[in-house]
N, C-alpha and C positions, 0 to 999 in steps of 0.2 A: 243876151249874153254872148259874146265872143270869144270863140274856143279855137286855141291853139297846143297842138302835139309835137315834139320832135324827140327825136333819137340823138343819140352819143355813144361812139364808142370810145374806149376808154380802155388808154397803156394798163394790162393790170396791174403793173407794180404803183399806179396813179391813182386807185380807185378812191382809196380815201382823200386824195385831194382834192377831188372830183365831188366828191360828195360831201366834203365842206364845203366847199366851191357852193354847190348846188343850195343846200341846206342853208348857207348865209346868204344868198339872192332870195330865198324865200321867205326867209324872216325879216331883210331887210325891205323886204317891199311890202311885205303884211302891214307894218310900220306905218311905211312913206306913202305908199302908193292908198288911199282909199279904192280906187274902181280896178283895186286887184280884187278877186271872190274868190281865186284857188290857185295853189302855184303846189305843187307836189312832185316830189320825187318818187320815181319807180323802178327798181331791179326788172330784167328781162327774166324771168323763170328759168331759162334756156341755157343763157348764155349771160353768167353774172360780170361782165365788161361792155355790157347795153344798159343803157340807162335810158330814161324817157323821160322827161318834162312836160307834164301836165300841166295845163293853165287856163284859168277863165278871169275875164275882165267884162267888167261893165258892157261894154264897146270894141269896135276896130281903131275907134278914134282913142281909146283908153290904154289901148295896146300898143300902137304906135309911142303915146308919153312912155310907159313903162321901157321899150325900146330904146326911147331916146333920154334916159334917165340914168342917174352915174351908177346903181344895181346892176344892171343889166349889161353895162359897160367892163363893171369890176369884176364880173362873172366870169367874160372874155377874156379878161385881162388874165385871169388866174387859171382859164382854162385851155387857154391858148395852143400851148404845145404838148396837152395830154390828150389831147380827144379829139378824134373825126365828128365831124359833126355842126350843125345842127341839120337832121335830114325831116324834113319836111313831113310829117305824118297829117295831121288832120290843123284846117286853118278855114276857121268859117263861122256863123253866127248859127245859135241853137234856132230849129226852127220849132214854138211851142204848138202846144195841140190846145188850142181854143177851149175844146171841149172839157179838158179836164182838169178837177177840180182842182 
């Protein structure tokens, strides 16, 4: 499995567009994308104008199509001029433990 994290922050008067934003690239890829496995959205505790995008895909090769696919496009497109962002938090494949069950 192939995991990727990033950050967003986020105009607060933009919050909610941001997370229709967000919420319709999840749904829409749960959909289309089969070698999607997890797309979620997450509030910063902290600091409620952080957002995080959680995600796992099949692959790096699976993440790449989901990248290059019109979701992921129309996400930017709508998310364009409300949010810094996307910073780079965790981008790498699960490594499992043989051992367990």
């Amino acid at each position: 499995m192939y995991h990727v994290a990033v950050a967003f922050d986020v105009q607060p008067d933009r919050r909610e567009e941001f997370i229709a934003a967000a919420h319709a690239d999840a749904r829409e890829s749960a959909v289309d994308e089969p070698f999607t496995q997890r797309f979620e959205l997450v509030e910063d505790e902290n600091d409620p104008n952080r957002f995080y995008l959680d995600e796992v895909y099949d692959d790096a090769a699976a993440f790449d199509k989901h990248m290059a696919g019109p979701h992921f496009a129309e996400f930017f497109r709508r998310i364009g001029d409300i949010a810094e962002g996307p910073t780079w938090l965790i981008r790498g494949t699960r490594v499992v433990d043989p051992t367990a069950a």
